[in-house]
Backbone as CSV, one residue per row, in Angstrom:
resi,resn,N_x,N_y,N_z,CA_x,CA_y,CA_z,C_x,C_y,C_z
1,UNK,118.286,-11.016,7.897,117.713,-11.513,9.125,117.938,-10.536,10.259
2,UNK,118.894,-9.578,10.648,119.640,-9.196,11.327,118.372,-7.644,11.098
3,UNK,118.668,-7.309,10.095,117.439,-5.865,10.141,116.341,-6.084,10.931
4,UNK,115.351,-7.401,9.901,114.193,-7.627,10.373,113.920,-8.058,11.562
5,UNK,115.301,-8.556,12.600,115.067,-8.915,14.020,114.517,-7.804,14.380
6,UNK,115.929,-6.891,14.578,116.066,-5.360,14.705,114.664,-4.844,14.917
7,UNK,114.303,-4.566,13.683,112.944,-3.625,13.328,111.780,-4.295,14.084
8,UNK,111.724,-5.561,14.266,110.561,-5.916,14.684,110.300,-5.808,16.102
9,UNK,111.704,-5.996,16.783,111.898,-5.851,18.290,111.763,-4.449,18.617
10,UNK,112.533,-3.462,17.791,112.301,-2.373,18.095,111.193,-1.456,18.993
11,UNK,110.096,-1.406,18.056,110.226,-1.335,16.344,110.403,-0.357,15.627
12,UNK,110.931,-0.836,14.224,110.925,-0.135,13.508,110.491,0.039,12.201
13,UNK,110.734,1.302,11.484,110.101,0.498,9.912,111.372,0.197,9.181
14,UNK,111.788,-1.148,8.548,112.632,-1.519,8.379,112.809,-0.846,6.661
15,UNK,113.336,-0.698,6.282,113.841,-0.183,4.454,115.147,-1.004,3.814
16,UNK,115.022,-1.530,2.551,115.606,-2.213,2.736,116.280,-1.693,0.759
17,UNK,117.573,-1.509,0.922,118.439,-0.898,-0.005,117.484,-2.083,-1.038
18,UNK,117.707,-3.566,-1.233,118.203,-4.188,-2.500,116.041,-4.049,-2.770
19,UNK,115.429,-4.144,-1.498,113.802,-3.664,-2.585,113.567,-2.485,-3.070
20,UNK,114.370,-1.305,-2.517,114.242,-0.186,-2.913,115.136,-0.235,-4.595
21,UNK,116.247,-0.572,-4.509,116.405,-0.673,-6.077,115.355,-1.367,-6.780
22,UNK,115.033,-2.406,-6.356,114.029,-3.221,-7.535,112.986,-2.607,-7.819
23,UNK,112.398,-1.655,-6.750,111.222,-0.481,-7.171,111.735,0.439,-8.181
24,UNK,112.595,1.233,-7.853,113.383,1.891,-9.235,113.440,1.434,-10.459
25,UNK,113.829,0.062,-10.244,114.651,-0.290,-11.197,114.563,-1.929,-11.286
26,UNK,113.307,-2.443,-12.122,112.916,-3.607,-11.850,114.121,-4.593,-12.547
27,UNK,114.725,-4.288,-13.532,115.697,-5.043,-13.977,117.167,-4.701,-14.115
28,UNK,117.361,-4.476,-12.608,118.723,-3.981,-12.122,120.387,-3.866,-13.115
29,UNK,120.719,-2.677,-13.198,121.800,-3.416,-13.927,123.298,-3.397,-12.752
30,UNK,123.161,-2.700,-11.786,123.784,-2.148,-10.167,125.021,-1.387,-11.127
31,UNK,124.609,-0.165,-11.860,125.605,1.162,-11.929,125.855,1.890,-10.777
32,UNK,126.769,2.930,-10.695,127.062,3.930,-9.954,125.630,4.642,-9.874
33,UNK,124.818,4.685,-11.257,123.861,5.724,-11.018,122.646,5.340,-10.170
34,UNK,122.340,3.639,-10.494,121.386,3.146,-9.572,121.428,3.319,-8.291
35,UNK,123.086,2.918,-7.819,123.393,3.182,-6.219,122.873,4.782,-5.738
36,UNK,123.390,4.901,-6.539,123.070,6.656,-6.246,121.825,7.055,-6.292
37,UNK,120.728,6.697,-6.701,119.410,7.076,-6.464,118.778,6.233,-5.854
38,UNK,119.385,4.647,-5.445,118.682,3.844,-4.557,118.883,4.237,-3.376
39,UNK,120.247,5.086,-2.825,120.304,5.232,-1.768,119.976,6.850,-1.104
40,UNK,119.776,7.224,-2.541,118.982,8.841,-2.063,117.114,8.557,-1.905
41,UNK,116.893,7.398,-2.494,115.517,7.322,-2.129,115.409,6.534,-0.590
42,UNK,116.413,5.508,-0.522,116.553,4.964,0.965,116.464,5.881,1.894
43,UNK,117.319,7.238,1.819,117.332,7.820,3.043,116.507,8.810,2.967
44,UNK,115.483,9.204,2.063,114.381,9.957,1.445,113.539,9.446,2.533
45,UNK,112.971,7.961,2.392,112.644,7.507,2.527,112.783,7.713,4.633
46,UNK,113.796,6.994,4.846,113.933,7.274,6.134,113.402,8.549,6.679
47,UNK,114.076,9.672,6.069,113.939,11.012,6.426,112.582,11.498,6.800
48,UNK,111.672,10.737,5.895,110.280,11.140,6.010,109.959,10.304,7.187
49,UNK,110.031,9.133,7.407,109.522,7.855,8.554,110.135,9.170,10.177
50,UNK,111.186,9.526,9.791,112.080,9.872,11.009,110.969,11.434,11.534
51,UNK,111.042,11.817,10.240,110.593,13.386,10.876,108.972,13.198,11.103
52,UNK,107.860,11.558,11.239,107.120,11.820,11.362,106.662,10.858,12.749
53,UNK,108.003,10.742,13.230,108.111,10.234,14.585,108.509,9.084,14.565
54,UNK,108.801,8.317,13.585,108.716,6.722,13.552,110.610,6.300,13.403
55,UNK,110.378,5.146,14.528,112.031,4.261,14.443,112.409,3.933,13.299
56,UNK,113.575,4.175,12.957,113.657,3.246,11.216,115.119,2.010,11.298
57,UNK,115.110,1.362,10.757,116.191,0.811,10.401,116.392,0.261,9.032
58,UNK,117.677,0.883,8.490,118.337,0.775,7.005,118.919,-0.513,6.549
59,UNK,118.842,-1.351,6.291,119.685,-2.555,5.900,119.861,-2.453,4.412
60,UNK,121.043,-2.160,4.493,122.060,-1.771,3.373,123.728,-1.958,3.771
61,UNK,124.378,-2.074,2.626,125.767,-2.652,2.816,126.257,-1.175,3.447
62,UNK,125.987,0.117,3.188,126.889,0.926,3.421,128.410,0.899,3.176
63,UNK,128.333,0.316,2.217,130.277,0.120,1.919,131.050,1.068,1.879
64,UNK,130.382,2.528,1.553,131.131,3.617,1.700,131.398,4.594,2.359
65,UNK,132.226,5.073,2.995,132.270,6.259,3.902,131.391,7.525,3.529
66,UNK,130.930,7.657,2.362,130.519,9.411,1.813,128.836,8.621,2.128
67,UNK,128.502,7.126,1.726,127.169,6.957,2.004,126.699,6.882,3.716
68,UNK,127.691,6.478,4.385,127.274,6.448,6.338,127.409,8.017,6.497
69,UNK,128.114,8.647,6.181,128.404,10.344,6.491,126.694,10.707,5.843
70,UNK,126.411,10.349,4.659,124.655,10.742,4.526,123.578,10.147,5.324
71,UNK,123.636,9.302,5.703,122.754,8.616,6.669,123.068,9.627,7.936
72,UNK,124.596,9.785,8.711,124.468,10.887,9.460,124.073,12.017,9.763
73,UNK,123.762,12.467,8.080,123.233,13.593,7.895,121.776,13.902,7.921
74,UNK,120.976,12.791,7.711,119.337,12.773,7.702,119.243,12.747,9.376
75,UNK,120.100,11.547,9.963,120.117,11.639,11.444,119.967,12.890,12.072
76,UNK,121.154,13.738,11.860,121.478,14.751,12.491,119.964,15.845,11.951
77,UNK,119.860,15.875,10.903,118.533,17.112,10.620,117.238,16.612,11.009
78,UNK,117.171,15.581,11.067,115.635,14.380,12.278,115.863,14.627,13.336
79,UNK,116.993,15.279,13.989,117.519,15.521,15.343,117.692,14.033,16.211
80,UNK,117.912,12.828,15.666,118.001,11.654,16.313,119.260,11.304,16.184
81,UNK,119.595,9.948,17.404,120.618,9.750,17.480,121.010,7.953,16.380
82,UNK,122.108,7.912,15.729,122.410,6.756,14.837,123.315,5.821,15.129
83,UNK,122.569,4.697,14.691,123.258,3.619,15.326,123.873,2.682,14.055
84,UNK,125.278,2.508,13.766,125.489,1.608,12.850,125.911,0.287,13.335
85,UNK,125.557,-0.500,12.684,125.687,-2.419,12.908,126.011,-2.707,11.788
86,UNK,127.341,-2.770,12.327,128.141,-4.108,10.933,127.980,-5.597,11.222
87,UNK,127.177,-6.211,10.287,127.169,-7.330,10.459,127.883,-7.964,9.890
88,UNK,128.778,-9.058,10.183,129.931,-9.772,9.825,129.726,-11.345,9.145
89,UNK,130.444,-11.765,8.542,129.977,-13.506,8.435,131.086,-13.822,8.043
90,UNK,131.408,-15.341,8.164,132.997,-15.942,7.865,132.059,-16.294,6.187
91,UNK,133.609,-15.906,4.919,132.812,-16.552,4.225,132.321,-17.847,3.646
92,UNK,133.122,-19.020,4.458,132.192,-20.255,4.425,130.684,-20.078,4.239
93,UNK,130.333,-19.667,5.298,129.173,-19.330,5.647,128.262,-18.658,4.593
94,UNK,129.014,-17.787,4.376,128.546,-16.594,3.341,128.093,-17.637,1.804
95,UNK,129.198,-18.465,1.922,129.043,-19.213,0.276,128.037,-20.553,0.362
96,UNK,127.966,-20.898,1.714,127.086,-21.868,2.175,125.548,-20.992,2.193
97,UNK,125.283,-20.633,2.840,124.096,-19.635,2.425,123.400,-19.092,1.416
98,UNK,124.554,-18.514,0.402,123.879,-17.958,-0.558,123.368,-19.704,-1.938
99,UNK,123.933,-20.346,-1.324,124.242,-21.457,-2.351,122.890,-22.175,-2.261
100,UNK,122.226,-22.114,-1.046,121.164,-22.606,-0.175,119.706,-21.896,-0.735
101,UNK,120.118,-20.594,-0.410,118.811,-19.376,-0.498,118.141,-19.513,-1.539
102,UNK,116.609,-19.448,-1.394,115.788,-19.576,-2.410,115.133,-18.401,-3.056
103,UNK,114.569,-17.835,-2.187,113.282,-16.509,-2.371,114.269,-15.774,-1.628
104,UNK,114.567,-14.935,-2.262,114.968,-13.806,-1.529,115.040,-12.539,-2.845
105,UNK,114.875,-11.038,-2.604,115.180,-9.626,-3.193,116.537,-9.938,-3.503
106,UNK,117.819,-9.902,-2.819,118.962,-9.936,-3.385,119.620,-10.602,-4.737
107,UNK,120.227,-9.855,-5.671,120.805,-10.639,-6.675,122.068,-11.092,-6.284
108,UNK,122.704,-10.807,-4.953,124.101,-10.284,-4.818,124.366,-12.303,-5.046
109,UNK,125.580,-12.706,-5.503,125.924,-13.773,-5.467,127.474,-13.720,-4.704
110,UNK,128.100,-15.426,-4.930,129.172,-15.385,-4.096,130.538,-14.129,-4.443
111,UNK,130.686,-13.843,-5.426,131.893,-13.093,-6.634,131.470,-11.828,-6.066
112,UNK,129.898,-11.517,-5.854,130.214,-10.201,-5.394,129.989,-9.684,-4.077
113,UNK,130.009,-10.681,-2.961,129.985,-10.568,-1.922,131.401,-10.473,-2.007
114,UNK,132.019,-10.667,-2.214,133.303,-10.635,-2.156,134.204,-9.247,-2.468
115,UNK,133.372,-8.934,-3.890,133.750,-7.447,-4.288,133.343,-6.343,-3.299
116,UNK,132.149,-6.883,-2.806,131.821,-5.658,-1.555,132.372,-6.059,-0.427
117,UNK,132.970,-6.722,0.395,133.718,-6.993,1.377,134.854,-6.554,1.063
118,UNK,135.831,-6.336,-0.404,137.043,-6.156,-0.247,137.152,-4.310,-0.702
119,UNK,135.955,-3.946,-1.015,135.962,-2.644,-1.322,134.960,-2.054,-0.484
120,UNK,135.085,-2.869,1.458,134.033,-2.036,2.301,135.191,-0.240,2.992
121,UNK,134.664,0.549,3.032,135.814,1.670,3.532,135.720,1.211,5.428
122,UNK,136.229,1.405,5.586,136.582,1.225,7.310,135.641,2.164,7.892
123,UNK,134.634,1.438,8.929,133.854,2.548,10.055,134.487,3.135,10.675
124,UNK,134.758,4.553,10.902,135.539,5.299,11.479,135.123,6.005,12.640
125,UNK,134.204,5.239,12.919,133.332,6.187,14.089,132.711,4.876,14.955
126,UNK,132.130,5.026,16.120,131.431,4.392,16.775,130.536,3.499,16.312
127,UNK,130.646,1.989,16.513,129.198,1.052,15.789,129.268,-0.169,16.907
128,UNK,128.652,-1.094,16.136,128.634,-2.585,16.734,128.593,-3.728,15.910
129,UNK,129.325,-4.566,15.899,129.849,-5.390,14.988,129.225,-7.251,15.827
130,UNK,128.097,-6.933,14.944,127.609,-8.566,15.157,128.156,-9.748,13.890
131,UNK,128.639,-10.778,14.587,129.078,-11.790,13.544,127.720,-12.808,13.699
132,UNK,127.455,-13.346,11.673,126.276,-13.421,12.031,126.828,-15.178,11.361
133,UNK,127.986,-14.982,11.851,128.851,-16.784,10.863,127.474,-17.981,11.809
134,UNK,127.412,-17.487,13.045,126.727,-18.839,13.697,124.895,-19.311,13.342
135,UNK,124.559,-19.693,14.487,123.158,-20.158,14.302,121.861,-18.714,14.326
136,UNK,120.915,-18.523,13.641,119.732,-17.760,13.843,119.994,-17.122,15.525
137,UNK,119.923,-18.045,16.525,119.631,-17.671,17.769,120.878,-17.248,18.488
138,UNK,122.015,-17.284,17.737,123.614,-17.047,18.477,123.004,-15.422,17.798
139,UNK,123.030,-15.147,16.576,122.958,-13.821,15.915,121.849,-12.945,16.684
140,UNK,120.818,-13.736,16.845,119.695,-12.761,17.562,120.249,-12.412,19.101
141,UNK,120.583,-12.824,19.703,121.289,-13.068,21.102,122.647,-12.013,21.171
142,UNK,123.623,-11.721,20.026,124.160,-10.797,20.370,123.243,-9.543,19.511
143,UNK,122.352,-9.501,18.960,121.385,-8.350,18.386,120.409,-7.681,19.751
144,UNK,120.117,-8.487,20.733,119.595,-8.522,21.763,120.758,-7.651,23.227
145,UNK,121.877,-8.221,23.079,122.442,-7.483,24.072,123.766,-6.384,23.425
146,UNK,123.926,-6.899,22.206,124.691,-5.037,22.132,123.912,-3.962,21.368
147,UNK,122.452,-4.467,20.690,121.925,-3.313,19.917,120.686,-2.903,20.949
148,UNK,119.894,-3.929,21.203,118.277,-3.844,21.348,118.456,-3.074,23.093
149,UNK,119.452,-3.577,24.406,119.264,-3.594,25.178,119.989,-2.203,25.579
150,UNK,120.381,-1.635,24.335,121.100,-0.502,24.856,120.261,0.638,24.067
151,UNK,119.960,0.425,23.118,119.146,1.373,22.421,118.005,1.879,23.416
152,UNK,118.348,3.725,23.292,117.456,4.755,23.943,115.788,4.817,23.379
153,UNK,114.683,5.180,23.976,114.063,5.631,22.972,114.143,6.479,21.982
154,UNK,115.092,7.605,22.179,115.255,8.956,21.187,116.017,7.926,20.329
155,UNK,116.477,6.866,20.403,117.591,7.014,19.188,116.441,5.936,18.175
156,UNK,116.570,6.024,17.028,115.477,5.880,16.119,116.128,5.441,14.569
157,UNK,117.317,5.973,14.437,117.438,4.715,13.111,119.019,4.233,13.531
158,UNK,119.223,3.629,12.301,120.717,2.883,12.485,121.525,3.059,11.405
């Protein structure tokens, strides 16, 4: 929810890690090797949107430090400036939600929301941390005043 606010307010073209695997890779098995080419086509992907003038935004877990340091790196050779947003959720919430959700791209379930929360590496650099535990309009509302209302035009993905 939090991308597609993003991108639409922007705008931007939004990319989104878990459809980009399913294009790869229609019957996912989530190896090291999938990650690894889902997220070299993600920022492939960006790289091209970026260098042909267009805003992008990535919605992907980024759990790892060596994968945000590559996103920095398409940034930095697009010559634009990057914006990361950690979005947060209590996991009540998290297990209430997914328990709920109908249609959605994601396979991720409760066991491995969990595995990626406890194996996220620490942002070590500058971001913004929206908690998205509350209502649609609490989440859009801080998406609105710490991402949307500060964002430059030059700056173009996240």
């Amino acid at each position: 929810m939090a991308s597609a606010y993003t991108a639409d307010r922007y705008p931007a073209t939004r990319h989104r890690s878990d459809a980009v695997r399913k294009e790869l890779f229609p019957e996912p098995t989530y190896t090291r090797a999938e990650s690894d080419a889902t997220y070299a086509e993600l920022l492939e992907r960006a790289r091209t949107d970026l260098e042909s003038g267009s805003n992008v935004v990535l919605d992907a877990t980024f759990r790892r430090k060596t994968r945000r340091e590559q996103a920095m790196s398409v940034a930095r050779e697009a010559d634009v400036d990057i914006r990361f947003v950690h979005v947060t959720c209590s996991l009540e919430v998290v297990r209430e939600r997914l328990e709920k959700r109908t249609e959605t791209i994601s396979d991720a379930e409760f066991d491995q929301h969990l595995q990626l929360r406890e194996s996220f590496d620490p942002i070590e650099h500058d971001h913004v941390e929206i908690d998205n535990s509350g209502t649609i309009e609490e989440t859009q509302a801080q998406l609105d005043e710490q991402v949307l209302s500060t964002a430059r035009p030059e700056q173009r993905t996240r």
